[in-house]
C-alpha positions, 0 to 999 in steps of 0.5 A: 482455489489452487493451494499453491496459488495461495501460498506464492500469493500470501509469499509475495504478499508478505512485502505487505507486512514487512511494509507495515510493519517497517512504516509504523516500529519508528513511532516506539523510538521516535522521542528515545532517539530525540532525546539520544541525540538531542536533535531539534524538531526540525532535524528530528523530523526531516532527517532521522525520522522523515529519510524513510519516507523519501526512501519510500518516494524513491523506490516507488518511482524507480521500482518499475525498472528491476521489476521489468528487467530483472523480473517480479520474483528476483526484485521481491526478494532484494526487498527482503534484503533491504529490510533486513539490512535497514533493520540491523543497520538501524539497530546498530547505528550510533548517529543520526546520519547512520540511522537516517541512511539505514531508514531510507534504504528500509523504505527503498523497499517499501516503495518497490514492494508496491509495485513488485508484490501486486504485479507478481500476484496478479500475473499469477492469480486466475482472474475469478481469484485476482481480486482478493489475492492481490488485497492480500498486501493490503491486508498485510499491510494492516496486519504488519502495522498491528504487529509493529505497534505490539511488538514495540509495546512487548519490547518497551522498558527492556533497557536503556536500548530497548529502541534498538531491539524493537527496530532490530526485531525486523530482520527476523521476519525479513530474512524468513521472507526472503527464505520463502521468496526464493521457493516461488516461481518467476511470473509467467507472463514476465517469462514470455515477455523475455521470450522464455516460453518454455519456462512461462509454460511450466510454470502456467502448468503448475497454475492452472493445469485444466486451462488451455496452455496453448491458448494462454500462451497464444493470447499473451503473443497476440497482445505482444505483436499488437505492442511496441517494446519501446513504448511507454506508459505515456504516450497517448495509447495508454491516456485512459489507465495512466488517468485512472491509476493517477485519479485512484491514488489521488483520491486515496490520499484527499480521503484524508486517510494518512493524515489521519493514521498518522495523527489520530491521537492529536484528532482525538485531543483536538476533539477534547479527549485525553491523552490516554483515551487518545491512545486507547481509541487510536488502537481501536482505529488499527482494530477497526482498519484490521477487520474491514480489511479482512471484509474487503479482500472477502468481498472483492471478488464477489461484489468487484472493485467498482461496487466496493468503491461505491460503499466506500465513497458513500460512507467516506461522505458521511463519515467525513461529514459528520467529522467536519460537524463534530468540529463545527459544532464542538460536539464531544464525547464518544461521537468523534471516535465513532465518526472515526472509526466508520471514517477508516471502516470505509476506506479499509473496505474501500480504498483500501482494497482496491487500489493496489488491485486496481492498478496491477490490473489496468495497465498491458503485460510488458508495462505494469510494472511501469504502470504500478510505479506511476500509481505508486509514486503518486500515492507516496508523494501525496502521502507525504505532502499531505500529512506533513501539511495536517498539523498546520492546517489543523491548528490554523483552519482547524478540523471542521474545514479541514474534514469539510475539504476531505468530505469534499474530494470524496464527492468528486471520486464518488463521480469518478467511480460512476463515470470513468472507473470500469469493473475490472472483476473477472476478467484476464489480464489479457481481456482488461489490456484490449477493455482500456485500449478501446476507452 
């Protein structure tokens, strides 16, 4: 792989970590700034936790914009700026409101980074490469959220406002992100896609300098004379890859994943631990999803995106299943961690892998970004239905029919994956854009 490929793929990818670690440093201030403010649960948790969230929704429904008329690389770099004002701002702010507001504009940048990252990336990367370049946010995602949790454990009884220091903290790989992302190129495709050939070809000189330049660059005007600029994701041209994008974050979500993430160490006591092996096994989980991760951006390329899926699915099933038994059966000890961690060990290998790479894949050129904004927005508003409703349905219907239901959706996504979800792998962006159209 071209060095400087990897390095702009790891720059971009880098919104990934920010991600992560945006989304998981409020857990090491959540009771602290209750208690500051003295807010009720419901406040607490609609506003001075929750505006994040609705920050994340959002920006992942209106990021496809910047990202096509500004372009890839400039809407990567406002990110950079949004998450280091979200993180001073947080830092600094003195009221709830003020801190709410600070929040929601961190998370503005976590719902565009998932559309701005993988579409850069995957309009830079050689297809044989694609995969694994583009699973690199999903991995700093993972990795952002290790770091988050270890850095609020180092920053802990600092002082009365160690929770100041440990949202603050953030700027600093903010605004080194920002630092890199100004030194990578504009994407090539969205360069032709302004009629800025010259600068498309330069920068396809720097990726793949042994490739037919004239070709490339040819096939991009081809697939553009065939497209209609006023066009959108939703007409039914494009039904098929709108229903894909839309069926992979709906899945993603009905694993369950988030809810789990979330509420781990209630699982684990519901399951009859205590709270100190609660927490001690919920870092096992961020180990396990660290490690799997890692296994499915190796993979990736090598085995494709269906295949992963495929592994995922089988072992989402059994997992799940095993969870709703444990329940059932009121089974307890080490089994519910176990049945765990191969819970997240398959949807890291997974899900987890392929669905940003999946979505940056299957929509034309001139609306990805558009595309990406769609799977996205589907994948934020289920992440935050779905965890929100978990406590209840755990302490009404309880955790075997809860994993039951989980265990039953990933059936319908096996089925999915074997008659609708195409391989992907390999093949040019280009190649993939004429692949959906004929389905």
């Amino acid at each position: 792989m071209d060095r400087k490929i990897l390095i702009w793929s790891i720059t971009a990818a880098l919104a990934g970590f920010l991600f992560g670690f945006d989304v998981v440093v409020i857990s090491g201030a959540d009771k602290k700034l209750q208690a500051l403010w003295g807010s009720s649960e419901a406040f607490h948790g609609i506003v001075v936790m929750g505006m994040a969230l609705w920050g994340t929704v959002i920006g992942a429904i209106f990021g496809g914009w910047p990202t096509n008329k500004y372009g890839r690389k400039n809407t990567l770099i406002v990110i950079g700026v949004l998450f280091a004002v979200s993180a001073i701002a947080s830092a600094l702010a003195n009221d709830p409101y003020v801190f709410a507001f600070a929040r929601f504009i961190g998370g503005l940048g976590v719902g565009a980074s998932t559309i701005a990252a993988p579409a850069y990336i995957s309009e830079i990367a050689p297809a044989k490469d694609r995969g694994r370049l583009v699973a690199m946010y999903q991995f700093n995602i993972v990795f952002g959220i290790m770091i988050a949790y270890a850095s609020n454990y180092l920053l802990s009884d600092i002082g009365e406002n160690d929770w100041r220091w440990m949202l603050g903290v953030e700027a600093i790989p903010a605004v080194l992100y920002i630092l890199f992302a100004l030194q990578v190129p504009k994407s090539p495709r969205w360069l032709l896609s302004k009629n800025r050939e010259a600068e498309a070809r330069e920068v396809f000189e720097m990726i793949e300098p042994s490739a037919n330049i004239d070709e490339l660059i040819n096939e991009h005007h081809v697939h553009a004379a065939k497209s209609d600029k006023t066009e959108t994701i939703f007409i039914k041209k494009y039904r098929f890859p709108l229903m894909l994008a839309f069926l992979i974050a709906f899945f993603n979500q009905f694993s369950g994943i988030n809810a789990v993430l979330y509420y781990a160490p209630r699982i684990f006591e519901a399951a009859g631990l205590g709270e100190n092996s609660a927490l001690l096994n919920s870092i096992g989980l961020g180990v396990t999803n660290l490690l799997f991760t890692l296994l499915g951006v190796f993979l990736i390329d090598k085995l494709g995106r269906k295949t992963l899926m495929y592994i995922g699915s089988l072992a989402y099933i059994v997992s799940l299943s095993l969870l709703s038994a444990a329940f059932f059966l009121e089974w307890t000890g080490m089994v519910v961690p176990f049945f765990l961690f191969l819970f997240i060990a398959a949807h890291a290998v997974g899900q987890g892998a392929v669905i940003w790479v999946f979505i940056s894949e299957i929509f034309p050129n001139h609306l990805r970004a558009s595309g990406q904004a769609f799977g996205s927005s589907t994948h934020w508003v289920l992440a935050a239905l779905i965890p929100s409703l978990f406590p209840l349905l755990l302490k009404v219907a309880g955790g075997g029919l809860v994993f039951l239901v989980f265990a039953a959706m990933m059936i319908l996504q096996l089925l999915f994956v074997a008659f609708m979800m195409p391989e992907t792998k390999g093949k040019t962006l280009e190649e993939l854009e004429d692949l959906m159209l004929k389905k």
